[in-house]
DSSP file (Angstrom, degrees, kcal/mol; ACC not computed):
  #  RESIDUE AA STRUCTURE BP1 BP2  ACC     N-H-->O    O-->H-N    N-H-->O    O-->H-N    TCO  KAPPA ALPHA  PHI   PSI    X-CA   Y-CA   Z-CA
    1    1 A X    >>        0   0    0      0, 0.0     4,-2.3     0, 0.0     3,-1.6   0.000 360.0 360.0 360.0 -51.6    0.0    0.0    0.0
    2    2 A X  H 3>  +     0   0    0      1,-0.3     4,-1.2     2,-0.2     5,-0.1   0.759 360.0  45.4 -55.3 -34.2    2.6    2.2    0.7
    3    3 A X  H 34 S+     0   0    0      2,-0.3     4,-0.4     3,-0.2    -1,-0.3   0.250 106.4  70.9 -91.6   8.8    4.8    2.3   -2.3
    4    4 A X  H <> S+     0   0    0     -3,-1.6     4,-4.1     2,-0.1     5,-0.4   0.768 104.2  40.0 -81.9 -44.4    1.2    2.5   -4.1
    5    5 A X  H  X S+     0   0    0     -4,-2.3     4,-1.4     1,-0.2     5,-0.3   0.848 110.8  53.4 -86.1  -4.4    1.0    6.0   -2.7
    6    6 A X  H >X S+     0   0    0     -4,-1.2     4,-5.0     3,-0.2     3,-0.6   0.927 105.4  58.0 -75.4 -55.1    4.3    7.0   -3.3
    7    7 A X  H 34 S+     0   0    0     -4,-0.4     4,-0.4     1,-0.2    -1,-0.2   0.833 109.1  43.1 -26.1 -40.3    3.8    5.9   -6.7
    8    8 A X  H 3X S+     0   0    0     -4,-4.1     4,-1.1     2,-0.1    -2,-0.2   0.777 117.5  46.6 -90.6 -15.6    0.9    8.3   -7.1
    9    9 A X  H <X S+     0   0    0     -4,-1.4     4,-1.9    -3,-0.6     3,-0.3   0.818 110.0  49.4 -79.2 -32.9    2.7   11.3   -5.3
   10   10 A X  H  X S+     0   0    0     -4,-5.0     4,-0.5    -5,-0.3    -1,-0.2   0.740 113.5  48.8 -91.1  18.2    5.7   10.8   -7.1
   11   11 A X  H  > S+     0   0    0     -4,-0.4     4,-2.0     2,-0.2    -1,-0.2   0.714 117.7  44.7 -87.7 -34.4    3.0   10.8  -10.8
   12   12 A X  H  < S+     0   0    0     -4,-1.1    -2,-0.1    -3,-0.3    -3,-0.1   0.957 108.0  56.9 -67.9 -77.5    1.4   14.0   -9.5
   13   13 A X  H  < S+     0   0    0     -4,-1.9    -1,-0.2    -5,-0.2    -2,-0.2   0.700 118.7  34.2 -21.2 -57.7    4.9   15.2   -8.7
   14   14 A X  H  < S+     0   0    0     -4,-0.5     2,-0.3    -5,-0.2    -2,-0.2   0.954 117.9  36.4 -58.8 -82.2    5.7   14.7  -12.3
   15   15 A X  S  < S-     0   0    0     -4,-2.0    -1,-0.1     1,-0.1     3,-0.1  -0.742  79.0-133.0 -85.0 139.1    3.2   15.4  -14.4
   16   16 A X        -     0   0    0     -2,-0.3     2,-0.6     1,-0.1    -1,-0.1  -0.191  41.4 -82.1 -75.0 174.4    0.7   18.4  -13.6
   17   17 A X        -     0   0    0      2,-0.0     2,-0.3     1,-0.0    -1,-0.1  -0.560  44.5-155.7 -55.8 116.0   -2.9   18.0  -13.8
   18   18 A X        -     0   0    0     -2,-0.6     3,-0.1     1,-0.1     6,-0.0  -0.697  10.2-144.4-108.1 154.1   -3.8   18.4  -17.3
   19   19 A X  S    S-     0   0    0     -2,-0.3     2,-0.4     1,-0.2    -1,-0.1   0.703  78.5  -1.3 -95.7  -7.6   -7.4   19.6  -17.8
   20   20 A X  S >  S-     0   0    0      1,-0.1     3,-0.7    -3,-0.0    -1,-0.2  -0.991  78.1 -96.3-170.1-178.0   -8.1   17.5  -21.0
   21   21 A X  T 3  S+     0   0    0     -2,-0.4     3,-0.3     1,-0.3    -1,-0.1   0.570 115.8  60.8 -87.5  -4.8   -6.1   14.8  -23.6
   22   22 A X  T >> S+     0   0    0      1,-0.2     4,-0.7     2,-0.1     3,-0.6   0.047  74.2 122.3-113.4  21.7   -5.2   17.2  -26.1
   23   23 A X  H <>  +     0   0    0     -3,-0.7     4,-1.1     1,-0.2    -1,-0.2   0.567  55.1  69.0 -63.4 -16.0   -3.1   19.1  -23.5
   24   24 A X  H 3> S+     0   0    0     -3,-0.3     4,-1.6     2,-0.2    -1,-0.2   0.898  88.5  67.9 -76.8 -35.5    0.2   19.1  -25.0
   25   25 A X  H X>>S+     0   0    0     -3,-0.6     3,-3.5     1,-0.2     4,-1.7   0.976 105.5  41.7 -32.2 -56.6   -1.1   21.4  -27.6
   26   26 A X  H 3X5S+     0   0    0     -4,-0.7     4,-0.8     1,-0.2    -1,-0.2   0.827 111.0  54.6 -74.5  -5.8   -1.4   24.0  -24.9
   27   27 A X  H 3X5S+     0   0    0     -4,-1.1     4,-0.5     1,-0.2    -1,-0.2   0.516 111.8  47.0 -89.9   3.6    1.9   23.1  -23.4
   28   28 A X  H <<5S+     0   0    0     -3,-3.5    -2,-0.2    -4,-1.6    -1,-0.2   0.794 108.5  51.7-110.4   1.6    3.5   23.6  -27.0
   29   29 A X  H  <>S+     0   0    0     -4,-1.7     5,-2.0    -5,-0.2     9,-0.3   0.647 114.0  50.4 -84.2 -29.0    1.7   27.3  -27.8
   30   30 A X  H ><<S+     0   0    0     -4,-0.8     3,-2.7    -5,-0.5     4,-0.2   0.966 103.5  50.0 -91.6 -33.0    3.1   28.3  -24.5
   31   31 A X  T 3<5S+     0   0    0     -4,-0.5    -1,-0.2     1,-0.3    -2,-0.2   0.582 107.4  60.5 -75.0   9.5    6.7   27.1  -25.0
   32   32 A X  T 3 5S-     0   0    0     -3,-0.0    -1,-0.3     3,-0.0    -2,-0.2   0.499 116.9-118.7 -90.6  -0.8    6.2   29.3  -28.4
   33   33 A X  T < 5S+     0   0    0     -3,-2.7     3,-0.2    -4,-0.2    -3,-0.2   0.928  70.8 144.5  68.9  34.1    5.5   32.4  -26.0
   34   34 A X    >>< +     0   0    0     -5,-2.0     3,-2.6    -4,-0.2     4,-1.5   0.112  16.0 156.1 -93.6  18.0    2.1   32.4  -27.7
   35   35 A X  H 3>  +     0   0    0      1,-0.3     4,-4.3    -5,-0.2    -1,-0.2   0.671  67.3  48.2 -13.7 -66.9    0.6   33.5  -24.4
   36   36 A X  H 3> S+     0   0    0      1,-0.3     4,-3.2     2,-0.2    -1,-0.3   0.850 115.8  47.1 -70.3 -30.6   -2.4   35.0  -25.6
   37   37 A X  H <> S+     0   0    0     -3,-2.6     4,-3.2     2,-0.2    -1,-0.3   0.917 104.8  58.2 -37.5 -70.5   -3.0   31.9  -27.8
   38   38 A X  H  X S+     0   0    0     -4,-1.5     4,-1.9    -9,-0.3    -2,-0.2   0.832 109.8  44.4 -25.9 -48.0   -2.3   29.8  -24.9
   39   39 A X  H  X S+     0   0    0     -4,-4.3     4,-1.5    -5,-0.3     5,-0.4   0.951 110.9  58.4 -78.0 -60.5   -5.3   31.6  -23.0
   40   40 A X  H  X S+     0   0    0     -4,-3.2     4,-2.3     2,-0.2    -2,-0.2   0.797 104.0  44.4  30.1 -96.4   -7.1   31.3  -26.2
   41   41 A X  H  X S+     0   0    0     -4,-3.2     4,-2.1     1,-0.2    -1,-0.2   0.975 116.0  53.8 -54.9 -65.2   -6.8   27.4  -26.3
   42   42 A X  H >X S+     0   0    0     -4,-1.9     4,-3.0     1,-0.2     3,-0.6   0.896 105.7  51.2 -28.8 -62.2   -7.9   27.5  -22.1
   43   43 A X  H 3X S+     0   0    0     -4,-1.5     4,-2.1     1,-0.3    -1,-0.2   0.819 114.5  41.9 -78.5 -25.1  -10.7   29.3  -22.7
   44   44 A X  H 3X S+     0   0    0     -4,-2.3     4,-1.1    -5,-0.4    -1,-0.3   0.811 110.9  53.0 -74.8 -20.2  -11.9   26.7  -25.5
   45   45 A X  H <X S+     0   0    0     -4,-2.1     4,-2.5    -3,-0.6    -2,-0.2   0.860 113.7  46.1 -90.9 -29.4  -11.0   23.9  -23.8
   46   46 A X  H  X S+     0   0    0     -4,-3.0     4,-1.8     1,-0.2     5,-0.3   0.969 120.3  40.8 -56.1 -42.0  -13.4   25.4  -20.2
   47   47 A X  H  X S+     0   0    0     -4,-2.1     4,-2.9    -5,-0.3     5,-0.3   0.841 106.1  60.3 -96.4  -6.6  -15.9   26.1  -22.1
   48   48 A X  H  X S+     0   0    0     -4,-1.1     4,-2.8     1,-0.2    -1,-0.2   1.000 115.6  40.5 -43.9 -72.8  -15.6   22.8  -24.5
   49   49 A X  H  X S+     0   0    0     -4,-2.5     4,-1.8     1,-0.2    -2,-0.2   0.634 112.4  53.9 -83.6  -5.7  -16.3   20.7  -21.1
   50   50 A X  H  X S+     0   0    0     -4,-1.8     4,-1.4    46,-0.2    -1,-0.2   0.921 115.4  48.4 -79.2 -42.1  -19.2   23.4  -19.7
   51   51 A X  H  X S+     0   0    0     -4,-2.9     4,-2.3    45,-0.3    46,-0.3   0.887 113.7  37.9 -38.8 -60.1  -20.6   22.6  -23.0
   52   52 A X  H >X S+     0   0    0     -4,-2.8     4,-1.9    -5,-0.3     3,-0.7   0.998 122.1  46.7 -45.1 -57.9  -20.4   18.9  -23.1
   53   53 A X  H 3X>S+     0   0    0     -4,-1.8     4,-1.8     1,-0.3     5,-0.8   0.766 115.2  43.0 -72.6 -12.5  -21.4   18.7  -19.5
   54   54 A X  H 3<5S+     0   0    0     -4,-1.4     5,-0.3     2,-0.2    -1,-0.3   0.815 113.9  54.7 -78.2 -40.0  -24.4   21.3  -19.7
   55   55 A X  H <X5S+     0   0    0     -4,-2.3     4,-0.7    -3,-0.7    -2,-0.2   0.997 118.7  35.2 -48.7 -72.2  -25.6   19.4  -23.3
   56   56 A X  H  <5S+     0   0    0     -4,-1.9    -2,-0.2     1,-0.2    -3,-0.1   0.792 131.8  29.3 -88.3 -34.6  -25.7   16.0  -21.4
   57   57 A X  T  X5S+     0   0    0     -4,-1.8     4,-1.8    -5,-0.3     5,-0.3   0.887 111.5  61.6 -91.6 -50.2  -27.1   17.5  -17.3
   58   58 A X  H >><S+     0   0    0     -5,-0.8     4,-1.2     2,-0.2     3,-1.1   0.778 106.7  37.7 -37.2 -87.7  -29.2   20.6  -18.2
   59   59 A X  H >< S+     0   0    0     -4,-0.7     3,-3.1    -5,-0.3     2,-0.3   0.678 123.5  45.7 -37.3-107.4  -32.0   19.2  -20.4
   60   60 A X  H 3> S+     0   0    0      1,-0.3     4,-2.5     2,-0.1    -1,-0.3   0.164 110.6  51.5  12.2 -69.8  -32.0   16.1  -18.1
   61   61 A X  H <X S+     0   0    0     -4,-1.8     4,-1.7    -3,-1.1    -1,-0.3   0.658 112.1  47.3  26.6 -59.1  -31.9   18.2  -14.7
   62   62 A X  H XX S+     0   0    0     -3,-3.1     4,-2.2    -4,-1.2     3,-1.5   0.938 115.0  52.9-109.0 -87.6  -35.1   20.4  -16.1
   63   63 A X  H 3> S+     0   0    0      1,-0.3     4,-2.2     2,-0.2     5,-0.4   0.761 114.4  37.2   5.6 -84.0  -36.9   16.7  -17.1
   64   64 A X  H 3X S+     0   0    0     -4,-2.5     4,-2.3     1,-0.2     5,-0.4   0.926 112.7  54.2 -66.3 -38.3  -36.6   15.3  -14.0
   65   65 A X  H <X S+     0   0    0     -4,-1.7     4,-1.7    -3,-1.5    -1,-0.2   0.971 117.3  48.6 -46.9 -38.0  -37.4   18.9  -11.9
   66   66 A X  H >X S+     0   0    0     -4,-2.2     3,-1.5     1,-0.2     4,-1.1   0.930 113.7  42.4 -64.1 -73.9  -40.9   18.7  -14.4
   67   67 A X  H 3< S+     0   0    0     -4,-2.2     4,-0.4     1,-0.3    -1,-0.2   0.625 112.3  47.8 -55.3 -34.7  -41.8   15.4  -13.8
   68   68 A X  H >X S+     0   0    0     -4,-2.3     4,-1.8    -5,-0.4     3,-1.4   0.931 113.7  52.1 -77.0 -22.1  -41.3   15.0  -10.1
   69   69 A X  H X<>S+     0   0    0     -4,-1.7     5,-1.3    -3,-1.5     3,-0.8   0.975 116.6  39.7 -75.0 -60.7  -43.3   18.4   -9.8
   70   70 A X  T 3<5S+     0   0    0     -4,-1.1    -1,-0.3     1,-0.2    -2,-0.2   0.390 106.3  61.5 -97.5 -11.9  -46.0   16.8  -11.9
   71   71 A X  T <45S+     0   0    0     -3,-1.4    -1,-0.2    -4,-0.4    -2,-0.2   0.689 107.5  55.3 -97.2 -22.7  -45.7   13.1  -10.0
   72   72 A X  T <<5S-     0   0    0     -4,-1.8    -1,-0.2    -3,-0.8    -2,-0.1  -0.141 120.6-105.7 -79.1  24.8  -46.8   15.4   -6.7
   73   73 A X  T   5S+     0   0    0      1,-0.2     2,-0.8    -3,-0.1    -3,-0.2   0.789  78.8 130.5  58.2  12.8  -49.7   16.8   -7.9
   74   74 A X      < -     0   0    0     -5,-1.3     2,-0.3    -6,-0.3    -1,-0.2  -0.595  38.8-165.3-123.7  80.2  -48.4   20.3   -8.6
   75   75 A X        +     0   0    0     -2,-0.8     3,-0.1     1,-0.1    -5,-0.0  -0.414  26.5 152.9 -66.3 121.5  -49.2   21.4  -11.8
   76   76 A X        -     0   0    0     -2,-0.3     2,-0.3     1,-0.1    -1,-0.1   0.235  63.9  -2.7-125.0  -5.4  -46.8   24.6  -12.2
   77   77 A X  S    S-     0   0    0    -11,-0.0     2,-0.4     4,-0.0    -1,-0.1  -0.959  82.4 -84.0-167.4 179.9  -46.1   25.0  -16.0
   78   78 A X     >  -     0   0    0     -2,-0.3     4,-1.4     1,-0.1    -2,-0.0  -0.642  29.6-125.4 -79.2 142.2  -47.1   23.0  -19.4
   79   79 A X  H  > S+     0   0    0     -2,-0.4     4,-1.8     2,-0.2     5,-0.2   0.927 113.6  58.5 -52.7 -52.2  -45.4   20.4  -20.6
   80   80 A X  H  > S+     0   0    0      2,-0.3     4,-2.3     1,-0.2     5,-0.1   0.965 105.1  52.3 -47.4 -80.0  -44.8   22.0  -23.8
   81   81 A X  H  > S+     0   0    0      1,-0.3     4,-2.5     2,-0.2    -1,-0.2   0.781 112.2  55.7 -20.4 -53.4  -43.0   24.9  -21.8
   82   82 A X  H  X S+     0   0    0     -4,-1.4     4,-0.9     1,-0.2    -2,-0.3   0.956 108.0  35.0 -40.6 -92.2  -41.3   22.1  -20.5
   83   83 A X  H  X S+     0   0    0     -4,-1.8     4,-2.3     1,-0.2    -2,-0.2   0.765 116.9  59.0 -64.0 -37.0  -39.9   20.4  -23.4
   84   84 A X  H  X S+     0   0    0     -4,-2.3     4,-3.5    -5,-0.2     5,-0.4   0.998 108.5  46.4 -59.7 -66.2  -39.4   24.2  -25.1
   85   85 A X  H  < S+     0   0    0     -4,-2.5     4,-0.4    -3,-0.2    -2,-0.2   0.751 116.7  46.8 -30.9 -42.8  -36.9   25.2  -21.9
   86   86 A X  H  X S+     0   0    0     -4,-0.9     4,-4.0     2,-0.2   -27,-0.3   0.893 107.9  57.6 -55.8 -63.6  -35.2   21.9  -22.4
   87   87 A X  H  X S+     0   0    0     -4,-2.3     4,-1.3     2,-0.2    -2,-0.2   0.775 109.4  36.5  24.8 -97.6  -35.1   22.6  -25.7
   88   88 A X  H  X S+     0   0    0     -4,-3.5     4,-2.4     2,-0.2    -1,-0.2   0.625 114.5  57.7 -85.4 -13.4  -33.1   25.9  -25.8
   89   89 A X  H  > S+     0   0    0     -4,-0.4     4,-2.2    -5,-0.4    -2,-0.2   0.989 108.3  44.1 -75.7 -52.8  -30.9   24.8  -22.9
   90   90 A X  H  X S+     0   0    0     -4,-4.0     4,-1.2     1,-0.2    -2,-0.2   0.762 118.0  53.4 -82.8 -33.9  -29.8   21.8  -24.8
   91   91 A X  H  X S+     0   0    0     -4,-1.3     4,-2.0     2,-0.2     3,-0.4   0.984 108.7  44.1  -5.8 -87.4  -29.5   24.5  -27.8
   92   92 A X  H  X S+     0   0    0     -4,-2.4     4,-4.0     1,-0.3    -2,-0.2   0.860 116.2  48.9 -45.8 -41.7  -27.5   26.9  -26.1
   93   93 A X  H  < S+     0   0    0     -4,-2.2     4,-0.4     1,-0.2    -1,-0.3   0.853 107.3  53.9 -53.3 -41.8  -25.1   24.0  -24.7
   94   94 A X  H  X S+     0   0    0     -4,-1.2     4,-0.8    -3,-0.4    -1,-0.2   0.612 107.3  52.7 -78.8 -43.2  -24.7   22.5  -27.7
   95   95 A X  H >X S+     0   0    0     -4,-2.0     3,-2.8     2,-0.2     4,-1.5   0.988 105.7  57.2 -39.4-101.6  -23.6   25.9  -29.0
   96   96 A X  H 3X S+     0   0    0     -4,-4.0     4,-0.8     1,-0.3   -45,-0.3   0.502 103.6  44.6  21.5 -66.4  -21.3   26.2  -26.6
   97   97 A X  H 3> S+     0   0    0     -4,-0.4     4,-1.5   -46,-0.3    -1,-0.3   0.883 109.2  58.7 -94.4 -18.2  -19.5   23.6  -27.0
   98   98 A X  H <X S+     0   0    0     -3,-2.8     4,-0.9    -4,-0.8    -2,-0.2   0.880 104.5  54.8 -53.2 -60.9  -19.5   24.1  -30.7
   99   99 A X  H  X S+     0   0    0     -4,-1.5     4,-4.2     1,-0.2    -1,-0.2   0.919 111.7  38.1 -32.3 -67.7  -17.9   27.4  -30.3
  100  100 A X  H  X S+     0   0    0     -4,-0.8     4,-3.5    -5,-0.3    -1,-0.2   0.894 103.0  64.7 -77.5 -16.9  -15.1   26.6  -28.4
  101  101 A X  H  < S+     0   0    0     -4,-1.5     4,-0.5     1,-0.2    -1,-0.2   0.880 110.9  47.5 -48.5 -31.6  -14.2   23.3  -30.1
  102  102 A X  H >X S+     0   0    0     -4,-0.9     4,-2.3     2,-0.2     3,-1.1   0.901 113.2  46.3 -95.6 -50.5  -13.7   26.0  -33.0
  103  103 A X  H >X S+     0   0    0     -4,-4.2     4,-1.7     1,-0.3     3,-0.7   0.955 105.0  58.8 -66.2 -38.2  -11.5   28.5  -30.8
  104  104 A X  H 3X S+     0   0    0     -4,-3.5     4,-1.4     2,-0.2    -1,-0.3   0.722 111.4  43.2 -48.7 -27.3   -9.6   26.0  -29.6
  105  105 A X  H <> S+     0   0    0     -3,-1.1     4,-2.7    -4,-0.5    -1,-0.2   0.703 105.9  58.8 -64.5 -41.2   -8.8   25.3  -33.1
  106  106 A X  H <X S+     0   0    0     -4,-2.3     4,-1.6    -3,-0.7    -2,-0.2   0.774 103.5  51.6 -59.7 -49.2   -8.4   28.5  -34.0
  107  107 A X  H  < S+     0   0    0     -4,-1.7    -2,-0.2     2,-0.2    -3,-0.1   0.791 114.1  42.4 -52.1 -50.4   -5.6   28.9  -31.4
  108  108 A X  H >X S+     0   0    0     -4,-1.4     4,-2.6     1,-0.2     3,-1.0   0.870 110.6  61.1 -77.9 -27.1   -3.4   25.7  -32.6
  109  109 A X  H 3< S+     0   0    0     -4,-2.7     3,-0.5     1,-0.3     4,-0.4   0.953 116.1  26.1 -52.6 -44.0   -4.1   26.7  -36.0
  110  110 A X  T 3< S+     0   0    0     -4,-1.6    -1,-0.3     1,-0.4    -2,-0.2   0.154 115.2  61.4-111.2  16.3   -2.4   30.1  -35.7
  111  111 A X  T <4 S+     0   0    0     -3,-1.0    -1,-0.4   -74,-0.1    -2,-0.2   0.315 104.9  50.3 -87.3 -30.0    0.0   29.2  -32.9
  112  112 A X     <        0   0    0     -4,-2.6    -2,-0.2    -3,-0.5    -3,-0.1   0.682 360.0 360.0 -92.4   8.2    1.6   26.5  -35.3
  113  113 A X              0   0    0     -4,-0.4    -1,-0.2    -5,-0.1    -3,-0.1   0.277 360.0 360.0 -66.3 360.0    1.9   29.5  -38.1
């Protein structure tokens, strides 16, 4: 057990936390001194994973709020209203991640220029 965790301090030690698999890109736009690129690429890759995770929890999340509200007897909205809210959340997310997938792209393109 013990040389387990000293095997996982000394992988932490080593490698940082990387926020996603395509992470050496941003570790090679910053050893170009491409800072602003570099933030760039960050900012595509947050809002990449608020995207994803907001696509796949929102709608869901707003479902399940309607239903149990509706399995209690407490009519509070339409269904329709429902599915429309769902709807534009799963929209917006969706967007979202679309967007940044594209800045992030944008970033390696013109950081490897």
């Amino acid at each position: 057990m013990e040389l387990l965790m000293s095997a996982v301090v000394e992988a932490t030690l080593v490698e940082p936390f990387t926020m996603s698999l395509d992470y050496p890109e941003y570790v090679e736009l910053k050893k170009r001194k491409r800072w602003f690129l570099a933030l760039l690429w960050r900012l595509g890759d947050i809002g990449y994973y608020v995207g994803l995770l907001g696509a796949l929890i929102g709608p869901l999340s707003l479902l399940g709020g309607f239903t149990s509200r509706w399995m209690r007897s407490e009519p509070t909205g339409s269904f329709w209203g429902a599915v429309l809210c769902v709807l534009t959340v799963f929209a917006g997310f969706v967007l979202l991640l679309v967007l940044s997938g594209e800045l992030k792209a944008y970033a390696l393109k013109r950081g490897r220029e």
